[in-house]
C-alpha positions in Angstrom: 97.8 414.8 52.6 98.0 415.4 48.4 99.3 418.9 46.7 97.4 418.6 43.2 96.5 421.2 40.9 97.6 424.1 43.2 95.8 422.8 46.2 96.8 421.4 49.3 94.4 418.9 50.8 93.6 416.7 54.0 91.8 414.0 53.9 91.0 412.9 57.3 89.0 409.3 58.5 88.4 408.9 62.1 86.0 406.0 62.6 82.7 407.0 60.4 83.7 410.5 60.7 85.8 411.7 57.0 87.0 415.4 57.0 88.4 417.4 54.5 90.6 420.5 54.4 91.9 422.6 51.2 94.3 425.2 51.1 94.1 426.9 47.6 97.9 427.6 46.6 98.5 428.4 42.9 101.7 427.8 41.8 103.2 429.9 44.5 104.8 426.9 45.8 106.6 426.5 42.0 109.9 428.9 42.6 112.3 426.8 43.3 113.5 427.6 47.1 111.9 425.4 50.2 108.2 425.7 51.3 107.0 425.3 55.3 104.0 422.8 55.1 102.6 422.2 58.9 99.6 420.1 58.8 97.6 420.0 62.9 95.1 418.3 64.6 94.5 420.0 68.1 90.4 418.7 69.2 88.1 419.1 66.7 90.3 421.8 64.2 92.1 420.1 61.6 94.4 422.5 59.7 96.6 423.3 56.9 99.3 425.8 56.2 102.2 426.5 53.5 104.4 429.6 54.2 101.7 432.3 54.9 99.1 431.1 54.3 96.5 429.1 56.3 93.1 426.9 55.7 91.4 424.9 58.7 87.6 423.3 59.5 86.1 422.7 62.4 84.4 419.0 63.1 83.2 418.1 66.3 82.5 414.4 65.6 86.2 414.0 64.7 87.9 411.1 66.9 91.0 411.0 68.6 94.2 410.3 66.2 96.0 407.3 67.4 98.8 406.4 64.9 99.7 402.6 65.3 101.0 401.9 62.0 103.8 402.5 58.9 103.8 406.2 57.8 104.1 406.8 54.2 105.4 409.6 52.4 105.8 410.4 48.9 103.4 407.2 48.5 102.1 404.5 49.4 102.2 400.4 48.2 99.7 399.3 45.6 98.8 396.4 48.0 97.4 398.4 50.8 95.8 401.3 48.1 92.3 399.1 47.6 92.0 399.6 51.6 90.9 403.2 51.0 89.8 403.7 47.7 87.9 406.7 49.2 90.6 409.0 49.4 91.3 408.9 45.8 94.9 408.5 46.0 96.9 409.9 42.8 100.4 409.0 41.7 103.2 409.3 44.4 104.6 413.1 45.2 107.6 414.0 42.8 110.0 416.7 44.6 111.7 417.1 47.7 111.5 417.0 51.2 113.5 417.6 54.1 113.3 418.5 57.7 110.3 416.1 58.7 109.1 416.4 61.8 106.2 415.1 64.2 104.8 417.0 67.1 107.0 414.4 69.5 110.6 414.2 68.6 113.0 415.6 66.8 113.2 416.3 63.3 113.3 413.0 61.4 116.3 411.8 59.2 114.8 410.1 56.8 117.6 408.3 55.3 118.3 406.4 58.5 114.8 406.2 59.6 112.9 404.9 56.7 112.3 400.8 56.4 112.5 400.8 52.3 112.4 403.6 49.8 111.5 402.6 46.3 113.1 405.5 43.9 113.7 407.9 46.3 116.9 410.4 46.3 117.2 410.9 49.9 120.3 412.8 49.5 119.3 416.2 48.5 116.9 417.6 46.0 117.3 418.7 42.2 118.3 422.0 40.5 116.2 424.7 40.9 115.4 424.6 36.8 112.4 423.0 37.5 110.9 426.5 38.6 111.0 427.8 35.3 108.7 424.8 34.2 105.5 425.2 36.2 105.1 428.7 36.7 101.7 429.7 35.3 103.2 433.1 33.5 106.0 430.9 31.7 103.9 428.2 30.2 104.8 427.7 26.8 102.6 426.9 23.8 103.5 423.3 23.2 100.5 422.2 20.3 97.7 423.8 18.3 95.4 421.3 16.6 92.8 419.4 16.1 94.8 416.2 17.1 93.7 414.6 20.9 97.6 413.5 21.7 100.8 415.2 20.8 104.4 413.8 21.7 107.0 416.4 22.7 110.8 416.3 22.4 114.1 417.9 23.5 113.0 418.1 27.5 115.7 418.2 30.3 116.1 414.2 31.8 114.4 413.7 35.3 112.1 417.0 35.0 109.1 417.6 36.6 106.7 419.5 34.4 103.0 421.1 34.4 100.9 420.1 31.5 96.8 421.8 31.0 94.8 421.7 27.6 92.6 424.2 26.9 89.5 423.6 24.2 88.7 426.5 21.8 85.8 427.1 19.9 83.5 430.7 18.7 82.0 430.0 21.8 85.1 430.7 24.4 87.8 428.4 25.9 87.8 426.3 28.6 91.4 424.4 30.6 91.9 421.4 32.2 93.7 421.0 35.6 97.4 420.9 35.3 98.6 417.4 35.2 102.5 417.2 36.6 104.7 414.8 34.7 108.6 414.1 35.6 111.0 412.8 32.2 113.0 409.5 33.1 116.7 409.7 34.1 119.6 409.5 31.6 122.5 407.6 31.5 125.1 408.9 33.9 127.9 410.9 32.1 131.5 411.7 33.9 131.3 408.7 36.3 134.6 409.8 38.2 137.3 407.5 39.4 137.3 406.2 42.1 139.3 408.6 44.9 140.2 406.1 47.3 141.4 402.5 47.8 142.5 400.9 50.9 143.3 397.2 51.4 141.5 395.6 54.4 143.7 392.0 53.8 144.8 390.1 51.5 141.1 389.2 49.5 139.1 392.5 50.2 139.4 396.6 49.9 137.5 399.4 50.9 137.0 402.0 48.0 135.5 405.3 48.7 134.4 407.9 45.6 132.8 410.9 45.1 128.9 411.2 44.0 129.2 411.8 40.5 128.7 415.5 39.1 125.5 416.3 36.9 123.9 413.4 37.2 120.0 414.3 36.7 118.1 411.8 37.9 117.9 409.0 41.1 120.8 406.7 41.0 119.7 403.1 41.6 123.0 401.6 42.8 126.6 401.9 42.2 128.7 398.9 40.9 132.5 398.4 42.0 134.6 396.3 39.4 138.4 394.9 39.7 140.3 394.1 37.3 143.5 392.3 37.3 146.1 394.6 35.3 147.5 392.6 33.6 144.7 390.0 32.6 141.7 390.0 31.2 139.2 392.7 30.4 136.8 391.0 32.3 136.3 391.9 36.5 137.6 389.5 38.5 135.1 390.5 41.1 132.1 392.9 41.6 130.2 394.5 44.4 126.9 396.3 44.5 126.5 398.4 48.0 123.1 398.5 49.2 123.2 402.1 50.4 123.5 404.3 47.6 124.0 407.4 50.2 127.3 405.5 51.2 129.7 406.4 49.2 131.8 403.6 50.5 131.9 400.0 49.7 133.6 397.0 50.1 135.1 394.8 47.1 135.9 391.1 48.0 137.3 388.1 46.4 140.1 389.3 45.6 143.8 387.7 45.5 146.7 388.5 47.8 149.7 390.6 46.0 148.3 391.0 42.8 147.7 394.4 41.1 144.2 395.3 40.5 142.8 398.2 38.8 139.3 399.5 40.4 136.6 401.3 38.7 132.9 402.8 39.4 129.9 402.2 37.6 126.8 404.6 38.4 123.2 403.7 37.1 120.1 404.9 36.9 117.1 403.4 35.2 118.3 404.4 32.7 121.2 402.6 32.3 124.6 402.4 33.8 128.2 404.2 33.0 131.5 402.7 34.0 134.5 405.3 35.4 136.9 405.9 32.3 140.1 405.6 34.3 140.8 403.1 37.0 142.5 403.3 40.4 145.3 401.1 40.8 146.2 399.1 43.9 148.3 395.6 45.2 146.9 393.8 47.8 149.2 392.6 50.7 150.6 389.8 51.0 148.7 386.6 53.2 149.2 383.0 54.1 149.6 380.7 51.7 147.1 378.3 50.9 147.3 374.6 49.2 150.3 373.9 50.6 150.9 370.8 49.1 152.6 367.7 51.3 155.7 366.7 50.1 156.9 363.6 48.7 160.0 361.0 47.9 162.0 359.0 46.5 162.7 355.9 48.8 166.0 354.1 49.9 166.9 351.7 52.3 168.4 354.0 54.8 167.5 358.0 53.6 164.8 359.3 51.7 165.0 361.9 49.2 162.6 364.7 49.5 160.7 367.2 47.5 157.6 369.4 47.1 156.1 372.0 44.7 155.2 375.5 46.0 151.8 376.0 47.6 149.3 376.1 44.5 148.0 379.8 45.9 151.3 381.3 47.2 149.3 384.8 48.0 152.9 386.2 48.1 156.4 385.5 47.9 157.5 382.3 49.7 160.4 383.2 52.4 161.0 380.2 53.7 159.5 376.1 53.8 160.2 374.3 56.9 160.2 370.6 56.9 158.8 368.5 59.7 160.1 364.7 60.6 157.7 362.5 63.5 156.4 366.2 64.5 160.4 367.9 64.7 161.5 370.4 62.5 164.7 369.0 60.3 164.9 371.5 57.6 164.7 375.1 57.0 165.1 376.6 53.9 163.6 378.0 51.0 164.5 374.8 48.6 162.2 371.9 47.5 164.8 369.4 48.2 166.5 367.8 51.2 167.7 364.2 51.5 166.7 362.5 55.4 169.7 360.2 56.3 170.5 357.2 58.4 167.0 356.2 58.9 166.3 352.5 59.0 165.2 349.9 56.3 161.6 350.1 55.8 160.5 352.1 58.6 157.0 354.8 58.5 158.0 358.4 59.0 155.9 361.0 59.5 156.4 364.1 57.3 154.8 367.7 56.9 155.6 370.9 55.4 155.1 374.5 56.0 155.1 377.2 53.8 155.6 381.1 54.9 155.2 384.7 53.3 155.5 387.6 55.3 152.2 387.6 56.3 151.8 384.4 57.9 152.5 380.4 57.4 150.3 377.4 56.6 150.7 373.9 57.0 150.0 370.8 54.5 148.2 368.3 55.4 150.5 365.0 57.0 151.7 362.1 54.9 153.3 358.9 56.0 156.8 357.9 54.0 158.2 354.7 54.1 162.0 354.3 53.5 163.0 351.8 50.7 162.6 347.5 51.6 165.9 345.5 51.4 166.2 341.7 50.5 166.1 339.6 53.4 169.0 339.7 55.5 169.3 336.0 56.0 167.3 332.9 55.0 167.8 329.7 56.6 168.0 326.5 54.6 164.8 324.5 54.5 164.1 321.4 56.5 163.7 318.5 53.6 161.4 314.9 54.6 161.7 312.3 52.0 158.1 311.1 52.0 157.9 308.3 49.4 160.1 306.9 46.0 158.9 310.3 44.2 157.7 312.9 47.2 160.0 315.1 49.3 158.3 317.3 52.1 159.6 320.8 52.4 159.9 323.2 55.4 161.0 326.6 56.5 160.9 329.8 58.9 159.8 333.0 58.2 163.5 335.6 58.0 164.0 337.2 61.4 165.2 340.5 59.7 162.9 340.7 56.8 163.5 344.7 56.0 160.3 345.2 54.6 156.8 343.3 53.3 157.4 339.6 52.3 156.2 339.4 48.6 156.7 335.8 48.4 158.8 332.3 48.8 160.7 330.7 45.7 162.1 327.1 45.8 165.0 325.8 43.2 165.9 322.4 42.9 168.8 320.8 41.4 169.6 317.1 40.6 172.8 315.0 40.3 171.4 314.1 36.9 172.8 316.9 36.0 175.5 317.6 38.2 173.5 320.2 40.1 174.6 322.9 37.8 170.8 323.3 36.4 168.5 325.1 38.9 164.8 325.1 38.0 162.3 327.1 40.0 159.1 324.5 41.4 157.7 326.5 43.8 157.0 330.4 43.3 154.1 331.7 45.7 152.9 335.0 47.0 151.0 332.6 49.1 152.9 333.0 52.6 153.0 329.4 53.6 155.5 328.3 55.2 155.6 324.5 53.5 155.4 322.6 49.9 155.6 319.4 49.0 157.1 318.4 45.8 155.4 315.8 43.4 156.8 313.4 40.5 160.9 313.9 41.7 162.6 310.2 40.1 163.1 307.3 42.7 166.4 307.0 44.4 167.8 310.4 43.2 169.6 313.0 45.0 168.7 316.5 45.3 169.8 319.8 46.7 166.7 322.1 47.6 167.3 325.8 47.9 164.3 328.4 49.7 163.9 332.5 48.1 162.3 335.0 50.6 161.8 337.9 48.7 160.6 341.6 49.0 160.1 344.7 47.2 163.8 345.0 47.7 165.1 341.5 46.7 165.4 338.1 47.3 167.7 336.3 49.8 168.4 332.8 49.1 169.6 330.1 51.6 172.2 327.3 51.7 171.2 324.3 50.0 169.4 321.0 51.4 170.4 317.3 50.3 167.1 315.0 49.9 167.6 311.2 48.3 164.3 309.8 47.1 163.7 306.2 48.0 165.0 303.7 45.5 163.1 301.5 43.1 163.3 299.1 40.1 164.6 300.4 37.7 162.9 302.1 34.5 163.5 302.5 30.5 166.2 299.7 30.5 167.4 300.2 27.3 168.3 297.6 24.5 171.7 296.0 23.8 173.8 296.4 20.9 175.2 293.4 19.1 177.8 293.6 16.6 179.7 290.9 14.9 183.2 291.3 14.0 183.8 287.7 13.4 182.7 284.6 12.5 182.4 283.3 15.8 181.9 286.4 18.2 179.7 289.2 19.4 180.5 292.6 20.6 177.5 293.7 23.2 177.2 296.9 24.6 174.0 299.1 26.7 173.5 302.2 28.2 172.3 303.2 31.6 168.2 302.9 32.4 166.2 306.0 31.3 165.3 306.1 35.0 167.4 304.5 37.0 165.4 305.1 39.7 168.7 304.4 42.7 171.8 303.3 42.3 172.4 300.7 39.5 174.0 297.5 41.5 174.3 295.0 38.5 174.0 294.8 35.1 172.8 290.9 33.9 172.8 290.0 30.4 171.0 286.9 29.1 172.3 285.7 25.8 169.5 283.4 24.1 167.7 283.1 27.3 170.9 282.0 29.4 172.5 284.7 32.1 176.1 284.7 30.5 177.4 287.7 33.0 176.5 289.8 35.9 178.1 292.6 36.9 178.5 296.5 36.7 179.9 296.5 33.5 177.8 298.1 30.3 179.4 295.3 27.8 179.9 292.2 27.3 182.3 289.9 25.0 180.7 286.9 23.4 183.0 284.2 21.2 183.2 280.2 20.7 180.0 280.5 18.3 179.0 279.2 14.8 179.9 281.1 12.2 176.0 282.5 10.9 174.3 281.7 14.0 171.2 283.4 15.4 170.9 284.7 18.7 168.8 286.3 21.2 170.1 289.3 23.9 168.5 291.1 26.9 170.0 292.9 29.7 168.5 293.3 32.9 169.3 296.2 35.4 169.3 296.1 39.2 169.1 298.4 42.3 168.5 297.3 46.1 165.1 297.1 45.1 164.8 294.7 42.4 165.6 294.5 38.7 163.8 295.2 35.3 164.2 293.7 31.5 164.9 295.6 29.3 163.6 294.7 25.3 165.1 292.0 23.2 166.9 292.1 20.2 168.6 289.2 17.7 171.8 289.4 16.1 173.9 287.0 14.0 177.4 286.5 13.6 179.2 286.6 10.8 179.4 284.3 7.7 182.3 281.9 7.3 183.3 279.7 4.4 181.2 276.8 4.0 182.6 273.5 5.2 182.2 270.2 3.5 181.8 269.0 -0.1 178.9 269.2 -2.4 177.9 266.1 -3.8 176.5 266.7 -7.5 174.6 264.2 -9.6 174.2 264.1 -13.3 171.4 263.3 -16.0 171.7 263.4 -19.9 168.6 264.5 -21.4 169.3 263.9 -25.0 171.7 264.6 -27.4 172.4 268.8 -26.4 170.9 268.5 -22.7 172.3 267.6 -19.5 170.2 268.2 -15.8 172.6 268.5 -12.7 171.6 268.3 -8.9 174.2 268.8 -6.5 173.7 268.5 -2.2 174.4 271.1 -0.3 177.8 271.2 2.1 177.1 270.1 5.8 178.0 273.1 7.1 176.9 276.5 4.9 178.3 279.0 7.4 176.0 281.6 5.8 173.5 282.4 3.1 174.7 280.5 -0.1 175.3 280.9 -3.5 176.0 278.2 -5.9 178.5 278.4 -9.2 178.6 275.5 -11.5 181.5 275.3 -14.4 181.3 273.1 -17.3 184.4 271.6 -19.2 184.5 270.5 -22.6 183.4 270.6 -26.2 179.8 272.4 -26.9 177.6 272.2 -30.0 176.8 275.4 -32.0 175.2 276.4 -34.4 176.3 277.3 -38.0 
């Protein structure tokens, strides 16, 4: 079915069989007001009306019309247009329609009806301007000229109108067919606010507006923004509604209790215009969400407690409630509470919720330990004297550890130095429960102390004695000899470097000969030559035998030498005399000789 140029026509294919009806109309279908179009098929009469008037054909070869697939009106798809190229199909139809119907059922809605529409206003039809346009008596000289195109401005937006040329010459004056033409739509002006806003929750609204006045042309879609008030000029969120005969929509994405300022944007192809003014609105209130778990600060017997609001409150928080192994134990709408009397190092089980009026939300669960304490005893550690310089040390794990063992310390202390020095020799995060300690000094006693430690501390234990076999003695030290007379030495020595035990005699050997024994550290020597050399060496016992120590030679001192010196004479000539003398029998030191002259000596004049 086409309306061109004035005429309605059928074009009918059944089988082999095409049929063709036209109903010659004018423009008496161009006033404006609604036009009855009945097209039947009853047998072999195929007709066509408009209003009065009435065209039909008769064709006995015509088929049965069985219609088993998409209708089109207005159009049809480009795709399906090279299947019947025989009907000549022109551009789609431009106008209005209303009030379908088929000879079965009732008169069709073609708004809810219709599988897709592609630039169709099913909402009503234009202004009746459009009559003024294509009425044959009102066409208006638009170009005279020689030129084959002419462009024409100041036309209404979205307007249907009738264009024919005619060609002049001497001869007469011929027209084309009027060719219809519609003008493309124009931006929408006066897009109104929107005149309702209604919060479904906390994250999405329902807007409703009215279709916007004097908008020529098909609007494409509608656009509804939100904008935070006092943010941004940027939407926070948009919607597009797919039915553009709805004049509802629904705007999501939003945020609970925050103010929002809505608008409406209308476009056509032309482009789109956004409401001046804005509806405001505050969305209610909702759980909140991130609710975070809390945390704390750890002692031995409480814990101190705290937490930060939910990081999306969606509302005003009324009230946190803390939960202990799964019971409620505050309530309140702090971020602190302290948990007493709990025990040392013990798991807890902690979670929080967080309420608005609309509803509460729970973090997620978190294990808190309280704080670890040292130790709460340590019992002293089981000592084994294995050789002259090993000692073999042993010891329990705490029975009341209050918390994680971090690791076992040992401090030893010797009588070397009056066990007032403690120096650490063992320091492990290794749990073992034994050491054995290397290179201690032969027959010296220890005390041994054990560290258990934890996060918390360190508890030490009661000290245990260990004496390391004895041995010979080491580092024996040279004596000392000092003369004070002529016939006497003064001999002193210290201890051994190593004593290795307990010292049980001191032996001194005086040139080779043992001239005391005993505990003493000096010795007294006397009845000797004045000048004499001797030899010294002391020896130093313990139960297990006895060690030299280096030796060293002294002298006493010099006495007077004792004697006479026996001196013999020679005269060498007349000025000259050569003496020789013996020296005393007993020198008593180093000597020096001094020889005196008496009497007359020559000299010269």
């Amino acid at each position: 079915i086409e309306l061109k140029s004035g005429i309605l026509s059928i074009f009918l294919k059944t089988g082999i069989v095409f049929t063709q009806v036209d109903l010659w109309l004018g423009l008496s279908y161009c006033d404006g007001k609604w036009n009855k179009v009945t097209v039947n098929k009853e047998g072999s009469v195929v007709s066509a009306s408009m209003n009065e008037l009435r065209e039909q054909t008769f064709e006995p070869r015509v088929q049965q019309l069985k219609v088993n697939s998409p209708i089109y009106i207005g159009g049809i798809p480009p795709k399906i247009q090279n299947f019947y190229k025989e009907l000549g199909l022109e551009q789609g139809f431009g106008g209005c329609m209303k009030d379908v119907k088929f000879t079965r059922g009732a008169v069709v809605n073609l708004a809810s009806v219709s599988s897709s529409a592609v630039r169709v206003n099913l909402d009503g039809c234009l202004s009746t301007d459009s009559a003024v346009n294509c009425r044959g008596n009102d066409s208006i000289l638009v170009y005279r000229g020689k030129e084959r195109s002419v462009y024409e401005s100041g036309l209404q937006p979205f307007t249907e109108y009738l264009y024919r040329v005619v060609a002049s010459n001497e001869g007469g004056s011929e027209s084309s067919v009027w060719t219809r033409v519609r003008t493309r739509e124009s931006v929408p002006q006066n897009v109104p606010t929107p005149s309702r806003v209604r919060s479904i929750n906390g994250y999405s609204i329902e807007v409703t507006w009215d279709r916007p006045a004097g908008v020529i042309g098909v609007i494409e879609k509608y656009i509804l923004k939100a904008y935070e008030e006092d943010g941004p000029n940027v939407p926070i969120t948009s919607a597009e509604p797919a039915d553009t005969s709805m004049l509802t929509g629904i705007l999501t994405g939003l945020h609970p209790f925050t103010n929002y300022a809505v608008t409406l944007t209308a476009c056509t192809l032309a482009g789109c215009t956004e409401s001046l003014h804005a509806l405001n609105i505050s969305t209610p209130q909702e759980a909140p969400q991130d609710v975070q778990p809390p945390t704390a600060v750890s002692f031995p017997t409480s814990l101190l407690m705290s937490w930060s609001p939910p990081k999306t409150p969606n509302g005003i928080i009324t009230q946190y409630t803390l939960y202990m192994n799964g019971v409620p134990i505050h309530f309140g709408n702090g971020t602190k509470y302290v948990v007493k009397d709990l025990a040392v190092f013990t798991p807890h089980q902690f979670l929080l919720t967080a309420c608005t009026l609309a509803g509460c939300t729970n973090s997620s669960q978190v294990t808190l330990f309280t704080a670890q304490l040292p130790p709460s005893h340590v019992d002293a550690p089981v000592l084994t004297v294995l050789d002259s310089r090993t000692v073999y040390v042993r010891w329990k794990e705490p029975v009341e550890v209050n918390g994680i063992l971090d690791r076992y310390i040992i401090y030893i202390a010797n009588n070397e130095q009056n066990f007032t020095k403690w120096n650490v020799i063992y320091n492990s995060t290794e749990l073992f429960l034994d050491f054995t300690i290397q290179q201690l000094f032969p027959g010296t006693e220890y005390l041994i102390k054990l560290a258990a430690c934890t996060a918390g501390g360190c508890s030490i234990s009661e000290a245990s004695t260990a004496i390391t076999d004895e041995s010979t003695p080491e580092g024996v030290p040279a004596p000392k000899a000092q003369s004070y007379s002529s016939d006497s030495f003064n001999i002193s020595w210290t201890k051994p470097e190593y004593p290795n035990g307990i010292i049980t005699s001191y032996g001194l050997y005086m040139d080779g000969v043992l001239m005391q024994n005993s505990s003493q550290l000096s010795c007294y020597a006397y009845g000797l030559a004045p000048w004499s050399l001797h030899s010294f060496r002391v020896q130093a016992c313990t139960a297990k035998g006895c060690a030299l120590g280096p030796l060293v030679e002294a002298r006493t001192m010099e006495a007077p030498p004792e004697g006479t010196v026996d001196i013999f004479a020679t005269v060498d000539g007349s000025k000259e005399v050569q003496l020789k003398w013996l020296a005393p029998n007993k020198p008593n030191g180093k000597l020096t000789y001094t020889v005196l002259v008496t009497g007359l000596f020559y000299a010269d004049q």
